[in-house]
N, C-alpha and C positions, 0 to 999 in steps of 0.2 A: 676916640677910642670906642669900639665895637663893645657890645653887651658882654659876649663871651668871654672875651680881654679884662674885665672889670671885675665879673665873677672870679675869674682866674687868680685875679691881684688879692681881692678881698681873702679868696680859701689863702694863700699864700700867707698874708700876715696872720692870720687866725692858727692856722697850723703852728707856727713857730711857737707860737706859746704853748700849744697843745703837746708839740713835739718834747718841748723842755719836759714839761710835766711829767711825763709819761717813762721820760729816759733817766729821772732822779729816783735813788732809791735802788737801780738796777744795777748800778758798779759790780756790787759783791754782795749776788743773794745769800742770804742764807738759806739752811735746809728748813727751818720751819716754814721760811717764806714760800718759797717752793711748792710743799708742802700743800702750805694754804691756797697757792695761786689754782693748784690742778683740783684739791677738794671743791675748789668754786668752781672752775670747769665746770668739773664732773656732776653739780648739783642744778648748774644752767642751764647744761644742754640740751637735757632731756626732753626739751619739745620739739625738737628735729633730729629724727632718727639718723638720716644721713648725717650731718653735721657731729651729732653724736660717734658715729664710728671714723670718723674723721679724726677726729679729739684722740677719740682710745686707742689705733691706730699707731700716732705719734707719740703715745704716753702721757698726752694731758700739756703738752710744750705748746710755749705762747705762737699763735701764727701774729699776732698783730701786735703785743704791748712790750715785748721784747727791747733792747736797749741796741740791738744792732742795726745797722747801715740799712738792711733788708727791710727789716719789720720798720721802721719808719718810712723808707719809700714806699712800703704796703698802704700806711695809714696815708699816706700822701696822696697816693691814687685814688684809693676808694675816698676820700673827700673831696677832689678834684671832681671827679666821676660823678657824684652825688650831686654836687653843685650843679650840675653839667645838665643833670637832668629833665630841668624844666626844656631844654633846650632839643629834648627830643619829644617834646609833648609827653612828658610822663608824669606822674601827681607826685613832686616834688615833697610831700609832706611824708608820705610814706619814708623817709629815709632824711629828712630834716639833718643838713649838717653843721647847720649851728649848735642842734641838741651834740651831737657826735662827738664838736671840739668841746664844749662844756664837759662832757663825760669827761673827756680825756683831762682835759683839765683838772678835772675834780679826781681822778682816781689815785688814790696813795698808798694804800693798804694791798697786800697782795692778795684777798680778798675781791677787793674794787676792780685789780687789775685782771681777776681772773674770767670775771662776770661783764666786764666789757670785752674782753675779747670774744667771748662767746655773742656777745652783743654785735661787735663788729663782724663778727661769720657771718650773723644771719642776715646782717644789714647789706650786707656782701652779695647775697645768696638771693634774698629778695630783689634788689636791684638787679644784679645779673640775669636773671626770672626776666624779671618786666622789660627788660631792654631788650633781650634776647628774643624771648617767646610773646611778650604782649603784658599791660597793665591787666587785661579783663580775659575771664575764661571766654571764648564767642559763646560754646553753647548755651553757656547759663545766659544767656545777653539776648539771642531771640535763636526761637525755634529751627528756622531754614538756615543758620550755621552748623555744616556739621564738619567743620573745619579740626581735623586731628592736629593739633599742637605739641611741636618738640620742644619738650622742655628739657634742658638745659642739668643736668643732675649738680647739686650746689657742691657732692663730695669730689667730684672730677674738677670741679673750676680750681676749689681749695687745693686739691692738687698741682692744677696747673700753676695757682700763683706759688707754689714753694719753688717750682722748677724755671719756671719763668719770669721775666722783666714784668714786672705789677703793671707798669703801663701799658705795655702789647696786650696784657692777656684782657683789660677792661677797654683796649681800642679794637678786639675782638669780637666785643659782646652784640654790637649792635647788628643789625642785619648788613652786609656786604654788595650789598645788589645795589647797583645803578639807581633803579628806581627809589628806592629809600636815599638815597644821597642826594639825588634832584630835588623831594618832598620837603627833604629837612632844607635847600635853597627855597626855595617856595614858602617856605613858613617864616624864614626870617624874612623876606621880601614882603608878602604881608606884612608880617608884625612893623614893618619901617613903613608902609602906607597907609595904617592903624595909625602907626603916631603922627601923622604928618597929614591926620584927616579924612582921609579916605581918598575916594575918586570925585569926590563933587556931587553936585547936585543929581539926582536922579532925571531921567529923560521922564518927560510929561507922556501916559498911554493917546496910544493913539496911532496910526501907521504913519509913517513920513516914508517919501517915494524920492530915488533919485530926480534930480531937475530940480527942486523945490529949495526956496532960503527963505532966511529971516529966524525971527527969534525960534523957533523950533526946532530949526536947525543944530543951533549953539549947543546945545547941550548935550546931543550926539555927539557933534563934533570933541568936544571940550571931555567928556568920559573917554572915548576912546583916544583920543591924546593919552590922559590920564592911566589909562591900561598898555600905553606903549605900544598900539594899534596903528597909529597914525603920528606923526609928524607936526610937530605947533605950529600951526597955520591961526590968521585972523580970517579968512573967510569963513561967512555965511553960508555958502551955495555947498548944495548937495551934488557935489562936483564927483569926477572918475575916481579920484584921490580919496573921497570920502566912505565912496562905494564898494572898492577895494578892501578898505579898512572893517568894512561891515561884512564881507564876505570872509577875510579871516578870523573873523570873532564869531563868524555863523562855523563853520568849517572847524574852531576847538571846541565850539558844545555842542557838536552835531545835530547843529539844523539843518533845515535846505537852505543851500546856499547861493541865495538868490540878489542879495544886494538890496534888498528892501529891510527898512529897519521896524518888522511887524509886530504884532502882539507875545509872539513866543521872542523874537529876538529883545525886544526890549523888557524882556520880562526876566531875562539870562542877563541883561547889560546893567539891570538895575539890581542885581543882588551885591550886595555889600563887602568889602573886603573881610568884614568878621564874619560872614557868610561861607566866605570860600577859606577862609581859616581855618576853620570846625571841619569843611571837608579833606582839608590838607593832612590835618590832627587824626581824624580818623580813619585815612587810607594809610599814615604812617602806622598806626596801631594795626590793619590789616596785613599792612607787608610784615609788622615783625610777628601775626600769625604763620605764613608763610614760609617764616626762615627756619632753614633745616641744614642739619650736617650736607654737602654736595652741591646743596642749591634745588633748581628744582628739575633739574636733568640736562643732560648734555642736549638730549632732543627731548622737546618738550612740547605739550600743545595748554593752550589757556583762554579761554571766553571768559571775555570781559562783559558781563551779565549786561552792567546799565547801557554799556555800549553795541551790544546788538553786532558781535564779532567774534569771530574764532582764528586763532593765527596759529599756525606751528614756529616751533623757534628750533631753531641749531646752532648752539654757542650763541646763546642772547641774541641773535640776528635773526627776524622776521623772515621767512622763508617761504610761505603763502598763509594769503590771509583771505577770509571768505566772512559774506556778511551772515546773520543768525538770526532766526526767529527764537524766541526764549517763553516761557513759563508767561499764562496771563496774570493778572495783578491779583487775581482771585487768591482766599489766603491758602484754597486746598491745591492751586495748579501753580504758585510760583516756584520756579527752578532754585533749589537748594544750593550751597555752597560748601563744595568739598574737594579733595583731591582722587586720586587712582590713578590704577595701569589702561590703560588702551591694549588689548592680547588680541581682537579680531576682529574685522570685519564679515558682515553677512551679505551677500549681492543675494538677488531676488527674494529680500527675505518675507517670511509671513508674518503679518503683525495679529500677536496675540491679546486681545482688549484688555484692556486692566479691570480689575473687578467692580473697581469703581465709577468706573464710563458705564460698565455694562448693566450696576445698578442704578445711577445716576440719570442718564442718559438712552440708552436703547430699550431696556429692559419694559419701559412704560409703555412704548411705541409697541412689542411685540406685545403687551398684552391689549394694546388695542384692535392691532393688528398681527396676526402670527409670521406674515410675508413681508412685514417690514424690512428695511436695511436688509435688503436681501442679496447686496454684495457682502455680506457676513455669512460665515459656515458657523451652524450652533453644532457642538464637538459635546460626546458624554465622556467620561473619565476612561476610558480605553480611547480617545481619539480618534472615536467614527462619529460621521455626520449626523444627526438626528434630524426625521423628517417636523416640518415645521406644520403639518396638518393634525395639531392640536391647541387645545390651552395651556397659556402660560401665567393662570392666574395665582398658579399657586407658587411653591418652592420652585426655582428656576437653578437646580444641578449642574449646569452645562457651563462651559465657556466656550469661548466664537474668537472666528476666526477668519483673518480677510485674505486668502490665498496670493501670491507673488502675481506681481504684475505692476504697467506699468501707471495705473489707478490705485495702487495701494497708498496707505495713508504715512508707510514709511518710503516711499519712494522707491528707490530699487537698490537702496544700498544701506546697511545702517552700520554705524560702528560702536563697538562694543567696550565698554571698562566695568565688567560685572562691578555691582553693588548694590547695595543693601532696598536704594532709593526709586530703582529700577528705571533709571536715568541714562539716556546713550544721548550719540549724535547719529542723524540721519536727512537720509533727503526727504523730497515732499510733491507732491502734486501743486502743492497752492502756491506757486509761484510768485503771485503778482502782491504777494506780502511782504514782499524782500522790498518791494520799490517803496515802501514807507519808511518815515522817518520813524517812528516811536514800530517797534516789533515786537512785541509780548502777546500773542497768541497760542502760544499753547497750551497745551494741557501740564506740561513742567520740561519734556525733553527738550535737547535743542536740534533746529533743523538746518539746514545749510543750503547756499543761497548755490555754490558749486561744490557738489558733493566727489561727481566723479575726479574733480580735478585735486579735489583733496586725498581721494584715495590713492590716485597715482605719487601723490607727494608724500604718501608711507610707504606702498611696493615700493620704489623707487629704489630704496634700502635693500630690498629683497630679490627684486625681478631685471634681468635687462632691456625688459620690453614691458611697463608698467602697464602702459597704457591698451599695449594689447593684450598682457595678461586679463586685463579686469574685464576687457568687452569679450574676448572667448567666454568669459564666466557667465555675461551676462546675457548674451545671444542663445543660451541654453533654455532661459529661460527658468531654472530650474535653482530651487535653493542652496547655495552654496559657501560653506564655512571657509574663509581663510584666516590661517593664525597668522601672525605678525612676529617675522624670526626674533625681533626685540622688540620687547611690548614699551609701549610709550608711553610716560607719566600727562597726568590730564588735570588739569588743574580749574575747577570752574569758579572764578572768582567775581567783587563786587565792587566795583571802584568808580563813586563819582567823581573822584581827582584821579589824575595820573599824568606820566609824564613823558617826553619824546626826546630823542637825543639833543635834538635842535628846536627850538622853538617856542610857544607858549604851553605851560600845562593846560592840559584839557581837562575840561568841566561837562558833567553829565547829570543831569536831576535824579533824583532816588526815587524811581520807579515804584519800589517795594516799604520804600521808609523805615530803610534796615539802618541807614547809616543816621539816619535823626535819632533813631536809640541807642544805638551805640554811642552818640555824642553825649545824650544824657546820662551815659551809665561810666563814659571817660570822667563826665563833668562832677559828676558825684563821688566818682574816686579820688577827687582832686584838682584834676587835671583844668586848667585855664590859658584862657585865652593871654598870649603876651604881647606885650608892646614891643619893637625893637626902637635903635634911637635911631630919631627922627633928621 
C-alpha cells in the first residue's frame, strides 16, 4: 500500500466520526439556533475581509457545517486535501487535520458550529494560497526575487466550491504544468530511496579514468547502478558500459561530458538523495510561484538562470534554445528573477553604461586618465559629446556611451522587456564564454550564445522573410527599433531541479545560494523532508 492510499484510509475513518458529529443537532434547526450560528459567523470572521464578505453576501448560511449531502462532501475534501498536503512539500502543520476532525467532533452548540465554519474557510483559503501560489512570499525570502505572485482571491474559490464538485475545484488548486507533475514523481522516488538507504557508499575523491579496475572502481560502478545509470553488472573494469553511464550523469548536471569520473563529476555523484530532495522541494515551491490563470503563454521564452539557457516555447514544446551568459556571483551583478513582456527588439543598438559601471569601474580610469576607454562617448544632459581635454576629478554630470557597432558590448542586437531592473537579452562580442561550462559573467543581463538566430525565431511571427528582414536592418548599420506585433512573455527563472519529458531529472548547483535559503525558510515553515515506503 503506497503512503498516499494510507493517508487516504486514515482521513476516511476519522471523518465518519466527524461527519456524524457535525450532522446531529441539524435535523430541525431552530430560529434561535440559526440565529446564534450567523452571530458566531459574523463575530469570526472579521480577520479576513474577503472571507468576510463572503459570509455577508450569503446571509451568514453554513458553507461547511451544514447537515446536507454538499456541505459534508465540502468537509470531506478539504480533509482529504489537507492530509494530502505534506505530499506536495507543503508545512502540513499549518492546516493540521487531526485538529480539524477534533473540532468537528467537538462542535455542538450552534455557536461552535458557527466559529468552525468560519475556521474551516480560512483553512480552506490558506491552503488553497499555499498550493496554488506558494508556502513563502519569494520576496520576503531573498532579495533577487522579484517574482509577482498570483494569488488566488479565497472569496472566488468559496465561490467556486458552492457551484462546484469540492473535489475538482481542490484538484484545481495545484499548479497544472507538466513540470510540477514530474517533481511531485521525483520527490516520491526520493522519498522510497531515503527509506531504502540511499545510493550507497560514496565514491572515494580522486579522479578514476576509463581502462582502470579494482576496488575504486566498485563504487562508481555500484552508485550509478543505484541512480538507474547503468545496469547491475559484477564487473570491476572501467569498461564502455561504465563510461556511458558516466556521461549520462555528466550530460543531467551539466558538466562536460567527457567520461572521466573527475573532481566536479564525483562531487555531483556524491550528493545525497536528501540532498536532491530539498532541491526537488524547493523547485516545486518555485513552480507554484509561477502558476498563473493561462499559464505562462501560448509563446513564451524562459532562462533557466542555473542552467546557462534561453529557450522559446510554443504550446510547451522547445522551439529554439540557445546557451546564455547570466549575472556574476557578485551580490550587486547577479541576474534577478522575474517575469515581463518581450515588446522589441533593437539591431545596432548603443549601449548606454549603467551609472554604476560608470562610477564603479570607468570613472577612476578617466580620472586617471581623461582618454581612457576611449571607445566610450562622455554625453552631457542635452546628448552632445563632451570633449575629454579636461578633469574629471570632480562631479562627473555626464553619461557615456558606446556608439553601434560590431565591438559594442551589446553585440548588435539586444532585445527588450522594459523593467524596472534594467535587464534585457542581448548578444555580445565575447564569444569564447559560451564554450564554458559554469557562465556567470556578467554584469546581471543575459547575453546569447546565437542571438541572430533567436531574433529570426520571433519575426518569424511577423516577417515572411525573417532572416532577411533583420540583416536589411542590420547592414545599415544604423540604430533601429523593431516592435514585436505580439510581445512575448519572458520569464527568467532559477531551478536546480527540473524536469524532461523523458528521462532523468536534471541537477544544477546553486550558483547564487538562492535555493539553500529558500530551503531554510520552506524548513522553518514547517516543511520536511519525507520518507516514502521503502
Amino acid at each position: 500500500m503506497t503512503r498516499a492510499s494510507t493517508l487516504r484510509n486514515r482521513t476516511g475513518a476519522l471523518l465518519a466520526g466527524a461527519a456524524l458529529a457535525l450532522t446531529l443537532g441539524f435535523a430541525a434547526p431552530a430560529t434561535a439556533q440559526v440565529t446564534a450560528f450567523k452571530r458566531a459567523v459574523a463575530e469570526t470572521v472579521g480577520e479576513d475581509e474577503a472571507v468576510a464578505a463572503f459570509y455577508r453576501d450569503r446571509g451568514f448560511e453554513p458553507v461547511w457545517t451544514g447537515p446536507e449531502d454538499i456541505q459534508r462532501l465540502r468537509r470531506e475534501a478539504l480533509l482529504e486535501a489537507v492530509t494530502m498536503a505534506s505530499a506536495h512539500g507543503l508545512p502540513a502543520g499549518r492546516y493540521d487535520a487531526n485538529a480539524l476532525m477534533a473540532e468537528m467532533r467537538a462542535a455542538r452548540t450552534a455557536e461552535e458550529r458557527g466559529a468552525l465554519d468560519v475556521h474551516l474557510s480560512l483553512t480552506f483559503g490558506r491552503f488553497a494560497r499555499d498550493l496554488s501560489a506558494g508556502a513563502l512570499d519569494p520576496r520576503r525570502v531573498i532579495s533577487g526575487l522579484k517574482r509577482e505572485v498570483y494569488i488566488p482571491d479565497t472569496a472566488d474559490l468559496l465561490d467556486k466550491l458552492e457551484s462546484d464538485d469540492p473535489r475538482a475545484v481542490f484538484r484545481g488548486l495545484a499548479p497544472s504544468s507538466p513540470e510540477y507533475g514530474r517533481l511531485m514523481r521525483e520527490k516520491m522516488r526520493l522519498e522510497r530511496v531515503v527509506a531504502r538507504g540511499g545510493w550507497g557508499r560514496p565514491v572515494s575523491p580522486g579522479r578514476i579514468d576509463p581502462g582502470e579496475s579494482g576496488s575504486r572502481v566498485v563504487p562508481l560502478r555500484d552508485r550509478l547502478i543505484a541512480m538507474n545509470y547503468l545496469r547491475p553488472t559484477a564487473s570491476a573494469v572501467y569498461d564502455s558500459a561504465l563510461e556511458q553511464a558516466v556521461k549520462a550523469f555528466q550530460a543531467d548536471h551539466g558538466l562536460a561530458v567527457d567520461g572521466i569520473a573527475g573532481d566536479s563529476t564525483l562531487r555531483e555523484l556524491n550528493h545525497s538523495p536528501e540532498t536532491r530532495l530539498q532541491q526537488v522541494l524547493v523547485a516545486m515551491e518555485r513552480e507554484r510561484w509561477l502558476n498563473r490563470p493561462g499559464g505562462l503563454g501560448k509563446r513564451h521564452i524562459k532562462v533557466n538562470l542555473t542552467e546557462f539557457m534561453a529557450r522559446v516555447y510554443d504550446d510547451e514544446k522547445v522551439t529554439f534554445e540557445t546557451r546564455a551568459v547570466i549575472g556574476s556571483n557578485e551580490s550587486d551583478r547577479q541576474t534577478p528573477e522575474f517575469s515581463d513582456e518581450m515588446d522589441h527588439m533593437v539591431i545596432n543598438p548603443s549601449w548606454y553604461v549603467p551609472r554604476s559601471i560608470i562610477k564603479n569601474e570607468y570613472l577612476p580610469q578617466l580620472r586617471r586618465n581623461p582618454y581612457a576607454v576611449s571607445h566610450l562617448q562622455i554625453l552631457n544632459s542635452r546628448g552632445q559629446v563632451v570633449s575629454r581635454n579636461q578633469s574629471f576629478a570632480g562631479s562627473f554630470p555626464y553619461s557615456m556611451r558606446q556608439p553601434p557597432g560590431p565591438k559594442n558590448a551589446l553585440g548588435q542586437v539586444k532585445f527588450m522587456f522594459p523593467n524596472k531592473y534594467n535587464i534585457y537579452l542581448h548578444d555580445t562580442p565575447a564569444q569564447h564564454l559560451f564554450s564554458r561550462t559554469v557562465r556567470a559573467y556578467s554584469h546581471g543581463c543575459v547575453r546569447l550564445d546565437d542571438p541572430y538566430e533567436f531574433a529570426y525565431t520571433l519575426l518569424a511571427k511577423q516577417e515572411d522573410d525573417p532572416e532577411g528582414f533583420f540583416h536589411s536592418r542590420l547592414r545599415t548599420g544604423a540604430e533601429a527599433r523593431v516592435n514585436l506585433v505580439e510581445p512575448v512573455p519572458v520569464h527568467l527563472i532559477y531551478r536546480t531541479a527540473f524536469t524532461q519529458a523523458k528521462g532523468h531529472v536534471q541537477y544544477r548547483p546553486d550558483i547564487y545560494n538562492r535555493d539553500q535559503t529558500i530551503w531554510r525558510a520552506l524548513s522553518a515553515a514547517g516543511v520536511v523532508l519525507g520518507r516514502g515506503e521503502s
